[in-house]
N, C-alpha and C positions, 0 to 999 in steps of 0.2 A: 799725169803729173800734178800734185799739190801746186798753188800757187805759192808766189811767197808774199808774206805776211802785209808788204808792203803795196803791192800790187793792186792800184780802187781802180774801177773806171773811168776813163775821158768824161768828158761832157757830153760829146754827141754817143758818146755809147750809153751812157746813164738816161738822155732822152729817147734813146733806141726803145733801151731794155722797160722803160717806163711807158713805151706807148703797146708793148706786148705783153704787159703784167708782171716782167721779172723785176723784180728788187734788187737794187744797188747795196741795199741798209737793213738792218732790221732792228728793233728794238725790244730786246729780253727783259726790260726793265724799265718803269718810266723815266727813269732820268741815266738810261747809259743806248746808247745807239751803236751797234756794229756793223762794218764796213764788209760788205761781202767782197771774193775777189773778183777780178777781172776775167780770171779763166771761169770761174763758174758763172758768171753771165753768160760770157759770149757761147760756152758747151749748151746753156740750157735755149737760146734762141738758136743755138743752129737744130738742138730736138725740134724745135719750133719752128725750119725751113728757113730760119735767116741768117744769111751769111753776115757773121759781124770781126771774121779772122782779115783784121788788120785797117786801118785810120780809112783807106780807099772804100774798103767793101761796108764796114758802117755809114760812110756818108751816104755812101748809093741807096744801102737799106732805109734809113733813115728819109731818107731824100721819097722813094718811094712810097712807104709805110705814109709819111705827112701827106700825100699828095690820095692814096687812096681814102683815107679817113678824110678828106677834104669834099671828094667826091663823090661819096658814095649818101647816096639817099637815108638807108636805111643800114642798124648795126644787125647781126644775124639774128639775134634773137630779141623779138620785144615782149614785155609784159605788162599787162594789165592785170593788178589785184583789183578785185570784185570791191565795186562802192567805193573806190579810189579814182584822183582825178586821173587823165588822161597820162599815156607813159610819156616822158620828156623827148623822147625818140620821134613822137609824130608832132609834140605839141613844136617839136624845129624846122618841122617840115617845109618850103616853100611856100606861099599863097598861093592858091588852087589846084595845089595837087590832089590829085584823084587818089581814092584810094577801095580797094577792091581786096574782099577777104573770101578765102575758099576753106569754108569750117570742116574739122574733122570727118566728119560724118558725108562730104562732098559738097554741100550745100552753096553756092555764091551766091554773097552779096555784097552791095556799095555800099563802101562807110565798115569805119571799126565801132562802132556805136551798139551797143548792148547785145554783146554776141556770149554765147553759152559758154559756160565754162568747156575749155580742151584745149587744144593744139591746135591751132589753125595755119593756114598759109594765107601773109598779107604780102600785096601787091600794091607797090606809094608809084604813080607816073605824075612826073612833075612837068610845070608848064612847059617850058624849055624840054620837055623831050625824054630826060632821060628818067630812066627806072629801075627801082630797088625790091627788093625780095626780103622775106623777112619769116622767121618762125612767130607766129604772134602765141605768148602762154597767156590764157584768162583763167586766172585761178584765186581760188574763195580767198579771206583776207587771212585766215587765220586756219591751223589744221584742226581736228576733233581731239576737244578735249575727253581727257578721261572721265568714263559716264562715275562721279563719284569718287571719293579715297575707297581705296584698298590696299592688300597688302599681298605681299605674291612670295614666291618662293624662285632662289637663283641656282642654275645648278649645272654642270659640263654634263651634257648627255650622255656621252661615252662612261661617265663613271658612276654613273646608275646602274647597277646592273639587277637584275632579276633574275629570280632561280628559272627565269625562260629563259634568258636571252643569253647569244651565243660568245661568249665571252666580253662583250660591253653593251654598255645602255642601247638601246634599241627606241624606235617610235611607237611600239606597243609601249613600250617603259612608260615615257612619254606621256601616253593616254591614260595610263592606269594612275599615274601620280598626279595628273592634272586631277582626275575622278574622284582619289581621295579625297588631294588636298580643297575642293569643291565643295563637294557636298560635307566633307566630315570636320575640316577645319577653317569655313570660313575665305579662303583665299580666293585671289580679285585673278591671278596672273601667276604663270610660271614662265621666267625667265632661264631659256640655255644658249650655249655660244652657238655659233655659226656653224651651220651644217652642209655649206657648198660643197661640191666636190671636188674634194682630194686629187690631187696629183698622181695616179698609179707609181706601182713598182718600190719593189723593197729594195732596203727600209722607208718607207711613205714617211715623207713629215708628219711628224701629229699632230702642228701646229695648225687647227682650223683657223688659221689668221691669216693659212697663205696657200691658199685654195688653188686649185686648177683655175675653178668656174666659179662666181659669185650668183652666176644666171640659173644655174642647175643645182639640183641637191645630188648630195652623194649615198649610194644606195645600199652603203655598206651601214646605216642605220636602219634599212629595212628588217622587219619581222616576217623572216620570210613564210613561216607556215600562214598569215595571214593573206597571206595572197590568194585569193578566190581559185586560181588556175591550182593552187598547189595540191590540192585533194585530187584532181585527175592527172596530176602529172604521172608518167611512167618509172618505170624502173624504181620502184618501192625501195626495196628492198637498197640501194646504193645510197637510197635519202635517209633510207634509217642508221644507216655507218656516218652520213655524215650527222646526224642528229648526235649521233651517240658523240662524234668526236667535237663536237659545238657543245657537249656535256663536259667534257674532259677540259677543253680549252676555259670554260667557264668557271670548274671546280678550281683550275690550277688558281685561277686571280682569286677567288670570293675563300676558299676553304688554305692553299697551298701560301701563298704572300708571291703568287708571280703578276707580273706588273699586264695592262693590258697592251695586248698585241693586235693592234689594230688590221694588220698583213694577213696574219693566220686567220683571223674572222673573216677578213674580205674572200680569201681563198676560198675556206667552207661555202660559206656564203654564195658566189660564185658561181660552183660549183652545182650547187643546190639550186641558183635559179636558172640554169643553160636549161634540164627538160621543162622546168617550170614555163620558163619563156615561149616553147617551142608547142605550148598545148595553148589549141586553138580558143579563140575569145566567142564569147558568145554575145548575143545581137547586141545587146544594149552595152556591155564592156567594150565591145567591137566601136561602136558610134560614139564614147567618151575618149577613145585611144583615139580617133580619127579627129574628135574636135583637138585636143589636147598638141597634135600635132598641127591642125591647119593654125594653132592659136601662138603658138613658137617659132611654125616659119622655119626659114633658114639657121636661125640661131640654133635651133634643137638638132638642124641636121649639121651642122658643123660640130656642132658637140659631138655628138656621136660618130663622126667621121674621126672625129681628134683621137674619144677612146681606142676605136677602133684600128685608127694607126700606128697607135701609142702600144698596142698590143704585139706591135709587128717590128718596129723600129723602136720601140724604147718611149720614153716617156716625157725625154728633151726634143722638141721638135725645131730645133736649133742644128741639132745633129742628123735630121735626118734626110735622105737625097733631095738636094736642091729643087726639084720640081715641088714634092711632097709639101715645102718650105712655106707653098702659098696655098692659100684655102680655094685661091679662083683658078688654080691652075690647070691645064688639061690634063698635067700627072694627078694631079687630086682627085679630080672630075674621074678618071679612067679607073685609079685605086679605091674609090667610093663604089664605083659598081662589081669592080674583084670582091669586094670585103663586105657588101651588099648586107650579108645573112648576120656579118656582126656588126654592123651599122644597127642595125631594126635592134638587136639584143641590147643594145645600149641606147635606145631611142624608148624601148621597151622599160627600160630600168628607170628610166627618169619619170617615164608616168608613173608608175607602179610605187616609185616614192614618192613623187607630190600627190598620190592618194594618199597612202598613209602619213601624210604632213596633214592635210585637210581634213583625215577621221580623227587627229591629236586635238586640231583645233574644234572640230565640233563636239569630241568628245570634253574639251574643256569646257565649251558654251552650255553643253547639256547639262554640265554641273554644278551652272549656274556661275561661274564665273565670269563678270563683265569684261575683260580684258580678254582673257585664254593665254595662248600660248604669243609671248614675246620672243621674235626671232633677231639674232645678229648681224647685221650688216658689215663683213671685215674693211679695212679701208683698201683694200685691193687686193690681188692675185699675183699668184708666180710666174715668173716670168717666163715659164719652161710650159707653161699650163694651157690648157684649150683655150679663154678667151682670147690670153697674150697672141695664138695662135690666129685666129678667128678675126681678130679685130684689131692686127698690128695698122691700120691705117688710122684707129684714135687713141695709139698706145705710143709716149717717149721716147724713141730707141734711144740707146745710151745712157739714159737715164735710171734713180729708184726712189723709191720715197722714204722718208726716215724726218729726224728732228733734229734741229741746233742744240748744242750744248746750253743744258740751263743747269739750276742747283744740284736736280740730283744723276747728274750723266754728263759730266765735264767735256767727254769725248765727242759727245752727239751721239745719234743715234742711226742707222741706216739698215731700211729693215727689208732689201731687197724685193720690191712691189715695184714694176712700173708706170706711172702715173699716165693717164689721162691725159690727154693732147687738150685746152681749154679749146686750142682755134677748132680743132675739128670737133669736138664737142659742139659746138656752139655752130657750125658749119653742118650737120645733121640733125641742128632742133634740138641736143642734148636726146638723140634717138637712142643712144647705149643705155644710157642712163633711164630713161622713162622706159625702155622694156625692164630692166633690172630690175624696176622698184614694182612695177606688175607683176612680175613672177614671184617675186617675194610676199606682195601681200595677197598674194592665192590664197595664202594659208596662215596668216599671220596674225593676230589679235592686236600685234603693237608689234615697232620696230627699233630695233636700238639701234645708230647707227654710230661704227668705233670712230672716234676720231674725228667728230663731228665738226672740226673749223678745216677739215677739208675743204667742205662744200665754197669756204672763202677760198682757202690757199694752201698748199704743201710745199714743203720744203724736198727739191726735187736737190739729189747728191749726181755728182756726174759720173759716170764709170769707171774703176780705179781713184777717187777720190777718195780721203777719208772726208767722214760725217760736216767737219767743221769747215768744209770747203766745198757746199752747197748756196742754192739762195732760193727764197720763196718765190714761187711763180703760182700769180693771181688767178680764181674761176672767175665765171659770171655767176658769183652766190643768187644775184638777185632771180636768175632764172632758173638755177640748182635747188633754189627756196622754193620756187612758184609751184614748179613740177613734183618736188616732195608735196606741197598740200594739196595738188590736185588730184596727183593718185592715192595719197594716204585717203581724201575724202570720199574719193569713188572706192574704197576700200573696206572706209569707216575704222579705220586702225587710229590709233596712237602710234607719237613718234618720242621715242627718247635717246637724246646728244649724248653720246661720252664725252665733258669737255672738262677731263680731268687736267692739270697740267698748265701750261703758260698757253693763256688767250689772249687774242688782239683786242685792247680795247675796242670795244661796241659789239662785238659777237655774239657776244649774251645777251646782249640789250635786243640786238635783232632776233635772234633763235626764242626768246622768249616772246618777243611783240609779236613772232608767226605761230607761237604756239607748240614749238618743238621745249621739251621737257627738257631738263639737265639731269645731272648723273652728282650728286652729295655724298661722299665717303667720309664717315664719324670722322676718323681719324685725322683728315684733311681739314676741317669747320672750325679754325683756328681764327680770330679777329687779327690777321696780318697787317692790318692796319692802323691797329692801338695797341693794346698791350700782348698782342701773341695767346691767348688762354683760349679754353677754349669755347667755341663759341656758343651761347642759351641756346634752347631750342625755338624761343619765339624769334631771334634773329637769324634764321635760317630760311631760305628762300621756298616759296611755297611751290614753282611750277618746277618740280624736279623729284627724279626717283631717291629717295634718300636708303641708304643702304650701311654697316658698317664694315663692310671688305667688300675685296671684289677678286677675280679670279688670280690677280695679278699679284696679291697682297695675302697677305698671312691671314689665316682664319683667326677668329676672333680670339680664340682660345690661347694660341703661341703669344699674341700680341699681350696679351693678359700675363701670361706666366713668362713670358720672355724668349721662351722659344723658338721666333724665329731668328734671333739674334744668335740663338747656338746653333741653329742650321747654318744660316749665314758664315759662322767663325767656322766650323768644320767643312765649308765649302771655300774657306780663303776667297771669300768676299766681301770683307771687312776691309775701306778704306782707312778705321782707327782703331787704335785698341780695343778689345774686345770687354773688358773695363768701363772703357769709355761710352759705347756702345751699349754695355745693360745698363749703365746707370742713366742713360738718357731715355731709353727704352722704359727705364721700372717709371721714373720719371714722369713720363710722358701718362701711362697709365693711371698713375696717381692721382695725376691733376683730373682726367676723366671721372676717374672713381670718385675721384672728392668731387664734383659737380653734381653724380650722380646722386650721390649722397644728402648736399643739400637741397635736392629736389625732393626728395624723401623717394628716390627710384629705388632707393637697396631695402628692401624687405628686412633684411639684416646687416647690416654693412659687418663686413667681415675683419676681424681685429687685426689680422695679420697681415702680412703683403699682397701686394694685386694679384691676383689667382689664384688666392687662397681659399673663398668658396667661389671658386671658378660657374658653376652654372648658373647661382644666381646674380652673379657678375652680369653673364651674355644677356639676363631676362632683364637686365637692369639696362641694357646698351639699347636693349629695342623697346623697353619703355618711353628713352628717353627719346628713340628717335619718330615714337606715337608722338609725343609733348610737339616734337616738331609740326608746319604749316605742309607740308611735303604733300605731294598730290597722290607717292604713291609709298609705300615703307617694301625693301627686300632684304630678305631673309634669305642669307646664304646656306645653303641646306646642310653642308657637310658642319655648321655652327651648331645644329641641333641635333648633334650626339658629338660633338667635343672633337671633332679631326682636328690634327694640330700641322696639318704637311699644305702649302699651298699647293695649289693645282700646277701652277708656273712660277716660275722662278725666274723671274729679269734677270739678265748675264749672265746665264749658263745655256751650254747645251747638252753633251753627255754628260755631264758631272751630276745633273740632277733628271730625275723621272720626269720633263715635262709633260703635261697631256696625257697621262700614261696611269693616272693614280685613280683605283678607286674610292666610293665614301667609306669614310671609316672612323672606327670610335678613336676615345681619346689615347686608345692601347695600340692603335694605328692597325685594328681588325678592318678589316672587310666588313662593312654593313648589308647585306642586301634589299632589297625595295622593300619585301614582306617585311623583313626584319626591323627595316629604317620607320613606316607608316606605323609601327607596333611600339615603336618607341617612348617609354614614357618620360625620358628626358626630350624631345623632341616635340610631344604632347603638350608636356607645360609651357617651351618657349610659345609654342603655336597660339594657346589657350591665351598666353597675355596679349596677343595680338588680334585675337578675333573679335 
């Protein structure tokens, strides 16, 4: 049930919710403050294990919570940044308390005094007796900057396709466009979205933003003839039917205008690697398959337990026999060894794809590209999905993550991911979390991660609630911080924040003072604080990827000619007239064009309306956003031959192709990779950027 409008917290509930991170308030504006309700506190601390239904059971909590935080030595997790004074956590420690650390590596010693960067376990025993426990993070001050400006290419993998690849982009694709754009055009970095794995079972979302696994890749980006075992596999002759139908599925997107079917590929796919799988590894592939596993632990075999259940029982593990419901279970444990032979096929699939995740990124590095390949970090997973599965003991129940209503989403937003428990996060050293960002930079040249004032706070909705009847519930960013620049350094990667949208004052100030990059969309660089125009390029901030679209937003080219405002009115998602609508739109572009113009970015500035010489338009947009201090400049790929269809579309679901579109010219053909790299509209944009 909604609250109603009027409904704030007590006092002793509002100092409940404040000493466990949930907000009472929140403030979308600096001078307007809102009042979250009462029922979504008390839903979000009971996800949280406290009971606060009703004036009795708050006091008690309350009563308790003040008396643990009273006595307890040490908070779960302390940090030390490198060449920083002491954490406030020990500097309040008693006089003479002991204190005793047991470094990553197993090492003890007395005293937290100049210990190596990692993860340690500290031990405080105070005079009086009693004694605290603690994750101690010691981690560098600041993450690795980018070696130098460059400038990289952004692109949805799946809609790369190559005259190989079996109906969508593939991580051959991948390597081959990193290779190019390398060696032949100069480029630093190729940026694509998230490639965890999927959810099985048709229709599969397509939304890589709401993954099974954030921990595992999904292998339905494998190029399966490149798998070393595939030359000896058997039954020839069944691989070549399915090659031929991986031709047919390919011709229908690239040659036919059919959309991509990620189902049918996975199928083929599949299909093709069960004998692949089943042909035996030789010594030294054998001895990488075996580190690869002892290096994943249990998380790779829970994964693979989940596929493999998933296979049998459906793909909601919500619905399936209450035993099955728990990962530790002896029904689990019993089903794990029935299903043994597809346990390994799917424990199999996961290496097999972070190989070919790792020959993307070395074939980037070989090309000279100082970055390589940038991977995405979604802000969570489906709640139906293996981690949800694997890890319901630091996942919300009840709960989803989504956003308050701001300017442009009246409603709020809730985008069905369950968040993160902060207390058991912080109660296992943030151990989800630091395996997560390992397995990611295996293979990763630089990480973007979506939705980056996460790591502060999310805006958790309770179940059955609409959006606007949520409230923010706080991390420990300071430790969230620490462990991003620790494994980013032992990585050697770059980190770049999405922090498009309404931030909390000072998040930027801190994500830049650690060295996490932001995310600058042309269109967004408005002086909102003076006169609205928009904003030079010497007044744009330097530690941040500057880009002018992103996958969310209209390609450069509709934005220009107006286009996407006619998608939008033909999909009746026009808030106002559609009138009103192009002339704020043409508008809007104007004032761009004319900035560009008095910079002398327009080679020719074009006499007639914005999109009038549409490509020297786009060469004029990344001119100007070169003129910018920006650490890194991206170039949306499908901008360099004129696509005019975004890839997603906010507020729709069947009504538009989400995820589903290949690159395509400004005729909205199918491009393919030979085709795309041969392009000499895509040439020229490239050329003013190298």
């Amino acid at each position: 049930m909604a609250a109603a409008p009027d409904e704030h917290p007590t006092e002793d509930l509002a100092r409940l919710a404040g000493l466990h991170g949930v907000a009472t308030s929140y403030r979308p504006a600096p001078d307007r403050t809102v009042q979250v309700p009462a029922s979504a506190v008390t839903a979000a601390l009971a996800a949280l294990g406290v009971d606060a239904a009703g004036p009795d059971a708050v006091r008690a909590a309350l009563a308790a919570r003040e008396r643990e935080l009273r006595e307890r030595l040490l908070p779960p997790t302390v940090v030390q940044w490198a060449g920083a004074e002491p954490p406030a956590a020990l500097a309040a420690l008693p006089a003479g308390t002991r204190l005793r650390v047991e470094t990553e590596d197993g090492a003890e010693r007395d005293g937290a005094g100049d210990l190596p960067l990692g993860v340690h376990r500290l031990t405080a025993t105070a005079p009086d007796g009693r004694t605290g426990e603690a994750c101690l993070v010691v981690a560098p001050d600041r993450l690795p900057a980018p070696p130098g400006r460059s400038y990289g290419l952004l692109v949805q993998l799946y809609s790369l396709l190559s005259r190989r690849s079996w109906g969508m982009g593939d991580l051959a694709d991948l390597a081959e466009l990193a290779g190019w754009a390398g060696r032949t055009a100069g480029a630093g970095f190729v940026q694509v979205n998230p490639l965890h794995a999927a959810v099985p079972g048709a229709p599969t979302d397509p939304s890589p933003y709401r993954p099974s696994s954030r921990r595992f890749p999904d292998p339905v980006h494998l190029r399966v003839e490149d798998v070393p075992e595939y030359a000896y596999a058997e039954d020839r002759e069944r691989l070549g039917g399915l090659l031929e139908r991986a031709g047919r599925l390919r011709a229908a997107v690239l040659d036919k205008g059919a959309l991509i079917d990620r189902d049918a590929v996975w199928e083929l796919k599949r299909q093709a690697l069960e004998p692949v799988a089943r042909v035996p590894l030789g010594p030294g592939r054998q001895a990488a398959y075996d580190a690869f596993r002892a290096a994943h632990g249990r998380a790779l075999d829970d994964h693979a337990t989940w596929c493999a259940l998933a296979e049998v029982h459906g793909s909601d593990w919500h619905r399936w026999p209450d035993g099955l419901r728990d990962p530790r279970s002896a029904a689990t444990a019993r089903a794990r060894e029935e299903l043994a032979d597809r346990v390994e096929f799917h424990t199999r699939l996961a290496w097999l794809t972070d190989g070919q995740l790792r020959a993307a990124q070395r074939a980037a590095r070989e090309a000279g590209m100082p970055v390589g390949i940038v991977h995405d970090l979604a802000v969570g997973v489906h709640p139906a999905g293996a981690d949800a599965w694997a890890q319901q003991d630091v996942f919300a129940a009840g709960m989803s993550v989504g956003a308050p209503p701001d300017a442009f989403n009246a409603r709020g937003q809730d985008w069905g991911l369950p968040p993160w428990r902060p207390d058991r996060l912080a109660a296992t050293g943030h151990a989800p979390y630091r395996d997560l960002l390992r397995a990611l930079f295996r293979y990763a040249g630089a990480l973007r991660i979506d939705h980056v004032m996460g790591l502060f706070r999310l805006w958790w909705v309770p179940q059955g609630s609409p959006p606007t009847d949520g409230t923010y519930v706080r991390y420990d960013a300071d430790a969230m911080l620490a462990i991003l620049a620790l494994e980013a350094t032992r990585a050697g990667a770059v980190v770049i924040g999405e922090d498009l949208g309404t931030v909390e004052p000072g998040v930027r100030e801190t994500l830049q003072r650690r060295g996490v990059l932001g995310t600058s969309v042309l269109w967004f660089e408005r002086d909102w604080e003076g006169d609205g125009r928009p904003l030079p390029p010497e007044r744009w901030r330097a530690d941040c990827l500057a880009t002018a679209t992103t996958h969310d937003l209209p390609p450069t080219a509709a934005r220009l000619t107006g286009d996407h405002v006619e998608l939008r009115d033909r999909l009746g998602l026009l808030t106002r007239s559609a009138a009103e609508e192009r002339a704020e739109a043409a508008a809007d572009a104007a004032e761009w064009l004319a900035l560009l113009g008095s910079l002398g970015l327009l080679d020719s500035p074009a006499a007639g309306p914005p999109g009038s010489d549409e490509e020297e338009e786009i060469r004029a947009v990344h001119r100007f956003l070169l003129r910018t201090p920006a650490r890194l400049v991206g170039v949306w790929l499908p901008d360099g031959v004129g696509d005019r269809r975004p890839q997603n579309l906010p507020g729709t679901w069947d009504q538009y192709p989400n995820w589903r579109l290949p690159v395509a010219d400004a005729d909205g053909r199918p491009v393919p990779l030979e085709e795309l790299v041969a392009s000499p509209r895509l040439r020229a944009l490239l050329e003013v950027l190298r």
